[in-house]
N, C-alpha and C positions, 0 to 999 in steps of 0.2 A: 638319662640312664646310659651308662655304657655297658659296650657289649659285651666286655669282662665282668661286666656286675649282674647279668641276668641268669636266669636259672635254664634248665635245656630240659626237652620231651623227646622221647624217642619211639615211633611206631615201631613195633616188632616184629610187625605179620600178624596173622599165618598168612600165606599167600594165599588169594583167593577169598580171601573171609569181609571183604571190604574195608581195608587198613585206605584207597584209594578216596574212597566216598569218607573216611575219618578224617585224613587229612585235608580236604577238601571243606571240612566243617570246622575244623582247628583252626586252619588259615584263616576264614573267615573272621573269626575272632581277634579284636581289636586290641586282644592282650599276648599276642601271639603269633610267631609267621612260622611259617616253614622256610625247608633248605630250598634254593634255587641255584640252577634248574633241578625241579623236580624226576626228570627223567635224563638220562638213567639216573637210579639212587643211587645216593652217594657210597651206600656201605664200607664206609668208613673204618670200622671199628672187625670188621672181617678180613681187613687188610694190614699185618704189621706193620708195615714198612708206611705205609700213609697215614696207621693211628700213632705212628712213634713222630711224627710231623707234629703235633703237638697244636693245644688250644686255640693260639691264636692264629694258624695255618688253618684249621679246622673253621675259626670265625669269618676271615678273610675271604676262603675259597666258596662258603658255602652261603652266608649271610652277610655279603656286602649290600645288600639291599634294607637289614632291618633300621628299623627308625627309636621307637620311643619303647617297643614292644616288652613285656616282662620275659614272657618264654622265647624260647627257638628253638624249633620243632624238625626232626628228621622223620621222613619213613622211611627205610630199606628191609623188607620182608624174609632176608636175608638172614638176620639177625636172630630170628627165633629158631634158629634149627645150626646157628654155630658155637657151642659151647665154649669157645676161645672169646668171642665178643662183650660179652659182658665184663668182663675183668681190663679188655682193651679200654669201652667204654669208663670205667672207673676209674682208669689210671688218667681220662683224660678230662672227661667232665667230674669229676668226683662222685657226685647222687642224683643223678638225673633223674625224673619222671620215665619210666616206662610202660607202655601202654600195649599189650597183644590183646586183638581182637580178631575176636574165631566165631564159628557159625558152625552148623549138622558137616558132621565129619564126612558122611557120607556125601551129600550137596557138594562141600568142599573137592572132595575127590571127583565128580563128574566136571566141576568148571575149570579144574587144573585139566584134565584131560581135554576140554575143548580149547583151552588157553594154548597148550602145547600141540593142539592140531592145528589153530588157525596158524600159527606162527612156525609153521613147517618142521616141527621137532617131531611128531608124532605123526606114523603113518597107518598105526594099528586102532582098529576099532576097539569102540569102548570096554567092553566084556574083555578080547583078549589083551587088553592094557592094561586094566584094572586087577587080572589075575596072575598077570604075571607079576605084577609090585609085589602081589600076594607072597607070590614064592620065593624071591628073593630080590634082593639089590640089582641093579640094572648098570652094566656099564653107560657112562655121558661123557658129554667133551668138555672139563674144567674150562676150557678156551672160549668156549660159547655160552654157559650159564656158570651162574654162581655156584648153584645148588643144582640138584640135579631135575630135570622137566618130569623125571617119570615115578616119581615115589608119590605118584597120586594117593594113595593109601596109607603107608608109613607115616606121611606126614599128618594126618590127625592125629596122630598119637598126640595130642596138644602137653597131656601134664610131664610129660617128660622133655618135652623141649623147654618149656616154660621154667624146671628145676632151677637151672644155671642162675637164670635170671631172677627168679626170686629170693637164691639165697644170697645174690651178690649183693640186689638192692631189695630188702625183705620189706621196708617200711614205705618206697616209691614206683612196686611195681601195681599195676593196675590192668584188670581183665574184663572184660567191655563184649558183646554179641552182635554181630550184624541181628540177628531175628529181633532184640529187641532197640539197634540206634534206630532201624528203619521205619518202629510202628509206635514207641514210647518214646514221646520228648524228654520225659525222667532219666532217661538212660544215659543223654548228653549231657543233661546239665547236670547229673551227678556228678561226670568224669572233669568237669568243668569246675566243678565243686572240689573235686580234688585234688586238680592241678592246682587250684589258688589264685584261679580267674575268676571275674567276676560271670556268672551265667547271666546275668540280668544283661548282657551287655551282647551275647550270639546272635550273631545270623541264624535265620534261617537253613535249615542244613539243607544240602540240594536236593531237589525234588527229584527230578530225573536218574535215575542209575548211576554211579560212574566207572567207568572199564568193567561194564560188563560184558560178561560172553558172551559172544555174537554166533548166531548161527540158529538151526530147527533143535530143540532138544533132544537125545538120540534117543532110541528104545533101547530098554536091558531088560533084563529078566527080573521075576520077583525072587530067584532063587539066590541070586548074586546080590541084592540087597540085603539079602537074608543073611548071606554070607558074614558083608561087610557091617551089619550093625551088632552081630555076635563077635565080630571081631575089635569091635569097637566097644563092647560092653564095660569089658575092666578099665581100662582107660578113660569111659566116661565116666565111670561112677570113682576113680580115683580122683578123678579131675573136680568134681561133686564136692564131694569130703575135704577136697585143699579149699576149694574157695567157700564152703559152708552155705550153699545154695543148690538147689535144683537147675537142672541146667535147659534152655528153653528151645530141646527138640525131644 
């Protein structure tokens, strides 16, 4: 099989939601590799001028390693919160496989905040980080992240970042839960099922955690959760009603 002749997957994000531990499982699958090097991601497709470089620039740079594999697989977390990306992706793979996997919006919002203190972006404790997202957008340095370290909060808005991307590819985007890859094997071999791999054929997905946040878990109040799950209310039951599921937080 040549590499112009396979089909492509693209992790979406959300950051923090276990896209790390996805791809990690994907890989392992014998119908399937990802980009290399995996870090930093490639984000591709968030970049004019590198997604106008075109298919077989895109093949060359990222997958000189695959062999016989059907898929070829990207993560870049990037992707689900840039409304420009999806239409780049299109113009390049045509109908890729799309894949965002999210988890408790609130959860999500505590590990970006630890993610951004270990990594010296954040020097504010959790309460007053969390509530400042609240109040508005935060200045960041484009030069040092993609996306910005501090919309701990904004960023579960998941059904609105997801929008772009479902209506560009409405019949190959796919939406997946860290709460249930971690504790139901059905959950993988579903998405395994609908990528057009065989599941009979997966690895074990890893046991051990992977890039999780390190550190003591911080205290917060129960009044700021309280906050943040009323603030999360419309958005999760929007997000509900698009995928026709209850959602498992």
């Amino acid at each position: 099989m040549t590499v112009s002749s396979r089909g492509h997957v693209l992790i979406i994000g959300a950051q923090r939601c276990g896209s790390t531990f996805l791809s990690a499982a994907l890989d392992a699958h014998p119908e399937i590799t990802m980009a290399r090097p995996a870090r930093p991601e490639p984000k591709v497709f968030c970049n004019a001028e590198l997604a106008a470089r075109g298919l077989e620039w895109y093949h060359r740079t990222w997958f000189g390693h695959a062999r016989d594999e059907r898929l070829l697989g990207e993560k870049s977390t990037s992707y689900l919160e840039d409304p420009e990306a999806p239409a780049r992706a299109a113009d390049v793979l045509g109908e890729p496989h799309v894949v965002a996997v999210l988890r408790d919006p609130v959860e999500r919002a505590v590990s970006n905040w630890r993610f951004s203190t270990r990594h010296g972006l954040e020097t504010r404790g959790l309460e007053e980080a969390l509530l400042a997202d609240l109040a508005g957008e935060q200045a960041w340095d484009p030069a040092a992240t993609s996306v910005s370290p501090f919309a701990y909060v904004r960023r579960g808005r998941y059904v609105d970042q997801l929008a772009p991307w479902a209506s560009t590819f409405p019949d190959t985007t796919h939406v997946v839960f860290l709460e249930e890859l971690t504790t139901d094997p059905a959950a993988l071999t579903g998405l395994l099922r609908d990528l057009g791999v065989d599941p009979g054929l997966a690895s074990a997905p890893p046991v051990a955690r992977v890039n999780e946040s390190e550190g003591d878990r911080p205290a917060w109040s129960g009044a700021l959760r309280g906050t943040l799950e009323s603030y999360y209310a419309e958005s999760n039951a929007a997000l509900g009603a698009h995928l026709g599921r209850s959602l498992p937080w």
